[in-house]
N, C-alpha and C positions, 0 to 999 in steps of 0.2 A: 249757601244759606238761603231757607225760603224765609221770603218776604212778603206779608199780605196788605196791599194799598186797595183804600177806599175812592172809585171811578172818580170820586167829587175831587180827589188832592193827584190826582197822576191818569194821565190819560195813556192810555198803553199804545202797541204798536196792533193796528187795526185787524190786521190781519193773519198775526200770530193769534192775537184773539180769535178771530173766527176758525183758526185751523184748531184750537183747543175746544171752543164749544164744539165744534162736528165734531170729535175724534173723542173727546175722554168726557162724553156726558154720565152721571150717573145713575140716572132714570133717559131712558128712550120715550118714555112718553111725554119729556118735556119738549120735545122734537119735534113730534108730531100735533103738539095741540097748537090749535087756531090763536091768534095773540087780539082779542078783542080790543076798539077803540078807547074802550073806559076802563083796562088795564093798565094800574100804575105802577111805576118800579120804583120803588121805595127805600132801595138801597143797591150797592153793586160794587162789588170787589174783586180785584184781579190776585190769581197768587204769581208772585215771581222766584225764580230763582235765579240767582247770577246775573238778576234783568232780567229773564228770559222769561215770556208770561208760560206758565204749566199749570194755571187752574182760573176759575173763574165761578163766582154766584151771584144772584141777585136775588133780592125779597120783592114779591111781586105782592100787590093786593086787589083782587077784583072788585070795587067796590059796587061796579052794578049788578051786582050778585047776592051782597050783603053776606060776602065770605070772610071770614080771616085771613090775613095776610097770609102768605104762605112762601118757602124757601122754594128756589125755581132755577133750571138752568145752572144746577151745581154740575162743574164741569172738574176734573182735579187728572192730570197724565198718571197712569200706574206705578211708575216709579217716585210718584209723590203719595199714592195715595194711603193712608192709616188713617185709624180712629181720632188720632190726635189732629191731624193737621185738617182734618172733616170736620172735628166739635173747633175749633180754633176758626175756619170760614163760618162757619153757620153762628158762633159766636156773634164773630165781628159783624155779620149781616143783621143782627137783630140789634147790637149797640146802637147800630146807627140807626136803624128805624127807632127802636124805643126811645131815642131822642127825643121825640113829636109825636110816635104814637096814634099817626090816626087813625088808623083801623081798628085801635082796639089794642086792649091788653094779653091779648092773644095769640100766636104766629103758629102754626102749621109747621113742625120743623121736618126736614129731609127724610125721616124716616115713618112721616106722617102724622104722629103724635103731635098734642096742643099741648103749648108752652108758655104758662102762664106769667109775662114779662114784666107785670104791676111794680113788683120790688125794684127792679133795676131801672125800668123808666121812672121809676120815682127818686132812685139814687142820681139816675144821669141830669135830671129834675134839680136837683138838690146842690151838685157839684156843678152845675151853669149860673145858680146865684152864690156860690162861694161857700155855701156848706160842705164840713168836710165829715166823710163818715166818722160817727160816736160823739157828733158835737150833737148837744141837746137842740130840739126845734121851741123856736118863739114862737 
C-alpha cells in the first residue's frame, strides 16, 4: 500500500531517498538546475511503499526572483507511477505550503500550469481556528 509522509512528520532512510531522486526524476531539468542560496523549500514529501521510499517532491519558492512557488524534484519509480498517485503528491505538496502561503496564492504545478490555491489556504485558514466547512463566518 503506498503511503505519502510529509519530511516535517517522518524522516526517511537517506539514501534510498537519494537513489529515487537520481533514478525516477520526472523532469531532468530539475537535475540539472543550479539550487540558488535564497531558494526555499516550502514543503517536501516522500512516497513510500511497504516503508520502502518509491517517490519523492518538494515545493520550492525562489523568492529572489519574485517567482511563484513551484513543484520541483517530483521523483515517483515507474511501477508507481499514474495520474492518480502524481495529482495525490502534488496535492499534498501544495496543502502544506498553503498552510502559510508565503509566496503567494499561486504555485507553478508539475505540468507548469498556475494554480490558483486562495480557496484551500483560506480553508486550511479556517480549519487551524476550528471552523469547520458550511459553518457561517463571524
Amino acid at each position: 500500500m503506498l503511503e505519502i509522509r510529509r519530511t516535517t512528520d517522518f524522516q526517511p532512510d537517506i539514501t534510498a531517498l537519494e537513489s529515487v531522486i537520481d533514478t525516477a526524476r520526472l523532469r531532468e531539468t530539475d537535475e540539472t538546475e543550479d539550487w540558488p542560496d535564497d531558494r526555499l523549500v516550502m514543503s517536501e514529501c516522500v512516497v513510500l511503499s511497504d516503508g520502502q521510499v518509491v517517490g519523492f517532491g518538494r515545493l520550492i519558492w525562489d523568492a529572489h526572483l519574485d517567482a511563484a512557488p513551484r513543484i520541483f524534484d517530483l521523483c515517483l519509480l515507474p511501477a508507481h507511477r499514474n495520474s492518480f498517485v502524481l495529482d495525490t503528491l502534488e496535492q499534498e505538496l501544495i496543502d502544506e505550503y498553503a498552510f502559510a502561503a508565503e509566496g503567494g496564492d499561486l504555485v507553478i504545478g508539475r505540468d507548469g500550469a498556475e494554480i490558483d490555491i486562495s480557496r484551500r489556504a483560506r480553508e486550511l485558514h479556517d480549519e487551524s481556528l476550528g471552523r469547520s466547512p458550511g459553518r457561517l463566518r463571524a
